[in-house]
Residue, then its C-alpha position, 0 to 999 in steps of 0.5 A: x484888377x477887380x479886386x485891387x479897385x475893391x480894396x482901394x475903394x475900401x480904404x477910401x473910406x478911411x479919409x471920407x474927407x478927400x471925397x467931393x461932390x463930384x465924387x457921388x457922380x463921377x464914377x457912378x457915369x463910368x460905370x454907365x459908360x462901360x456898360x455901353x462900353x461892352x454891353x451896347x446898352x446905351x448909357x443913358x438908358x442903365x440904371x445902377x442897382x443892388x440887385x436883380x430883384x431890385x430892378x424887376x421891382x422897379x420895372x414892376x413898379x413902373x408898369x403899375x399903370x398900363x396893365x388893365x385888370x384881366x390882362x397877362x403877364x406871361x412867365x415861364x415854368x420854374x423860372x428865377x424866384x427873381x423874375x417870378x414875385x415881382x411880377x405876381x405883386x404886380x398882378x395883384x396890384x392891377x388885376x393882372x392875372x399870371x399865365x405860367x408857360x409849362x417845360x415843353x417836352x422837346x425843351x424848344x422854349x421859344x416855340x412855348x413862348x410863341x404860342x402863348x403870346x395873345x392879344x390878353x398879354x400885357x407883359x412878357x417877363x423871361x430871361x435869354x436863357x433858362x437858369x436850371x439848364x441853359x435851355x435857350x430862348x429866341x428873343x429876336x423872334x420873341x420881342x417881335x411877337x410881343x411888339x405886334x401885341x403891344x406886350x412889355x418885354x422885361x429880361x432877367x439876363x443874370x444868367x447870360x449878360x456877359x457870357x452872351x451877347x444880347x443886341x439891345x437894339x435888336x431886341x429892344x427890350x422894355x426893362x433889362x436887369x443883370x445881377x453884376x456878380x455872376x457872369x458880369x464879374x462884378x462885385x456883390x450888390x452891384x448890378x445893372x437895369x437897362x431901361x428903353x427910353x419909352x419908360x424914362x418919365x414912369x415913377x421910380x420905385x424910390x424917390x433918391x436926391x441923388x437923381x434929382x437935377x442939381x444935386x451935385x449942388x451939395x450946399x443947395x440941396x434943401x432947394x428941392x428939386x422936382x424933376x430927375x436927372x435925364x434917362x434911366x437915373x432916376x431908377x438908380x438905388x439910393x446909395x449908387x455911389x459906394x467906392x467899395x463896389x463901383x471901381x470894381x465894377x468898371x474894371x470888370x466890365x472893362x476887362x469883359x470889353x478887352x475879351x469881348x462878349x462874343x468871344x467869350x461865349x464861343x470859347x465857352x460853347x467849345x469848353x462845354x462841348x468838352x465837357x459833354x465828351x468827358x461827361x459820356x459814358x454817365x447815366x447823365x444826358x445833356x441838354x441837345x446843343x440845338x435849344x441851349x445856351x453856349x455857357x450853361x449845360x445842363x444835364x438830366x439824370x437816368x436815376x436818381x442821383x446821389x444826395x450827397x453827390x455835390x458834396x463828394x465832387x467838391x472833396x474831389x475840387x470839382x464844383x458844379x451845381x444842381x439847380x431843379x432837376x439838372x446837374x448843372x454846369x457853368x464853366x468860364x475861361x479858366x477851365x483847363x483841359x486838365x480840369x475836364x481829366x479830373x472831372x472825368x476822374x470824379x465822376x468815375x468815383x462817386x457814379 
């Protein structure tokens, strides 16, 4: 269905002439709404953005003010190049100095997290989970120890949002970006921002006329306006209303509510649970089920692994991914039981 609303938003541009005003608007509030719709963010507070860079830059950008020099702005080892350059930009913009937390040996990142947390820190910038295996995080417990000092918590759920619910209301954090593309099923260059209420009058990272108050007004347009739309509006990228990724969007995002979130990560748990039975019997070890995610499995390898073995999976149709030092799997609904048989059988013939 997705995919049909691409292709028609495509050929919307063959009679640009039947698009009005409203049109710059109408579905950009459709796609706030199934994000509320199926993620609990409240609409008010999403943001429409091409990318997760985008919007990490953005949240960055906006907290430029209230990071006094020699304060921290925690990351984790090797996470997203997405959550890492923003975040260092912003150190040195302000002063700020980065505290990169090491992999703890047991892989309990939450515990890591916890015990770096301090009165020095100004920003907490982490994802649900770790992208290279899956390894899990403990928000809850997180967001409250970075409240207690006053910290910032700015999310990369990319690689959860849409696999695994995320309470915003819980959780509360300061910044939340997903790119759409992944687990979101969304188009390429649509993503979403989640901003709490507190950031809602801080700077945007660019000043777009669209989320000016009276824009809607084409023929008054040169009648600048200096205030912003209400919520997160003002933190939407310039060109927020493209009909080829939009419509797309909204449809997925609404299909994603029809299956629920929840149900979707526990049928994913199951299937990565079956991919460990058929994985055993390798010279791979999979990261424990106590500290992973239920969508992403990572595996460590014993030795060394072929170079080419991604390549030789795939002539075989199987395709997974090694991101860091894991053999990394990311399944989704459409994995079958016969889908397991032939990994099995591939991974006979290339270990």
């Amino acid at each position: 269905m997705s995919a049909d609303r691409l292709a028609e938003g495509a050929y919307r541009k063959c009679h640009p002439w039947n698009r009005s005003p409203a049109s710059f608007f109408d579905e950009a509030e459709d796609f706030r709404a199934a994000v509320a719709g199926t993620l609990g963010a409240p609409a008010d507070c999403v943001a429409i953005v091409p990318s997760a860079s985008y919007g990490l830059s953005a949240a960055a950008r906006a907290l430029e003010p209230h990071v006094p020099d020699g304060r921290e702005i925690l990351l984790v080892e090797n996470a997203f190049p997405s959550n890492v350059f923003p975040w260092l930009r912003l150190a040195e913009a302000t002063g700020g100095r980065v505290v990169t937390v090491p992999t703890p040996p047991d892989l309990d990142w939450t515990v890591a997290v916890l015990d770096r947390i301090g009165v020095r820190t100004a920003v907490v910038a982490l994802a649900q989970c770790h992208w290279t295996n899956g390894a899990w995080f403990d928000l809850e417990r997180i967001s409250d120890a970075a409240r207690a000092v006053g910290a910032v918590l700015a999310l990369d759920a990319t690689q959860s949002l849409g696999a695994v619910p995320l309470d915003f209301d819980r959780i509360r954090p300061d910044f939340c970006v997903a790119a759409g593309y992944k687990w979101l099923l969304c188009p390429y260059g649509l993503s979403l921002m989640y901003v709490d209420p507190r950031w809602h009058d801080a700077r945007p990272l660019e000043e777009s006329w669209l989320a000016r108050t009276g824009a809607e007004d084409f023929a008054a347009l040169a009648n600048y306006s200096h205030t912003y739309q209400a919520g997160a509006r003002r933190f939407d990228v310039g060109q927020k209303s493209v009909p080829t990724l939009l419509p797309g969007g909204i449809a997925a995002l609404r299909q994603l509510g029809d299956w629920g979130v929840a149900a979707v990560a526990e049928s994913l748990r199951g299937i990565n649970r079956s991919i460990v039975e058929a994985m055993s019997g390798f010279p791979l070890a999979p990261l424990p089920e106590a500290v992973r995610a239920p969508h992403l499995l990572g595996f460590t390898a014993e030795a060394r692994l072929p170079d080419d073995l991604l390549a030789r999976l795939a002539s075989e149709k199987v395709y997974v991914s090694r991101r860091g030092a894991s053999l990394r799997f990311a399944p989704h609904l459409h994995v079958t039981p016969n889908d397991l048989d032939r990994l099995r059988t591939a991974m006979s013939k290339v270990l």
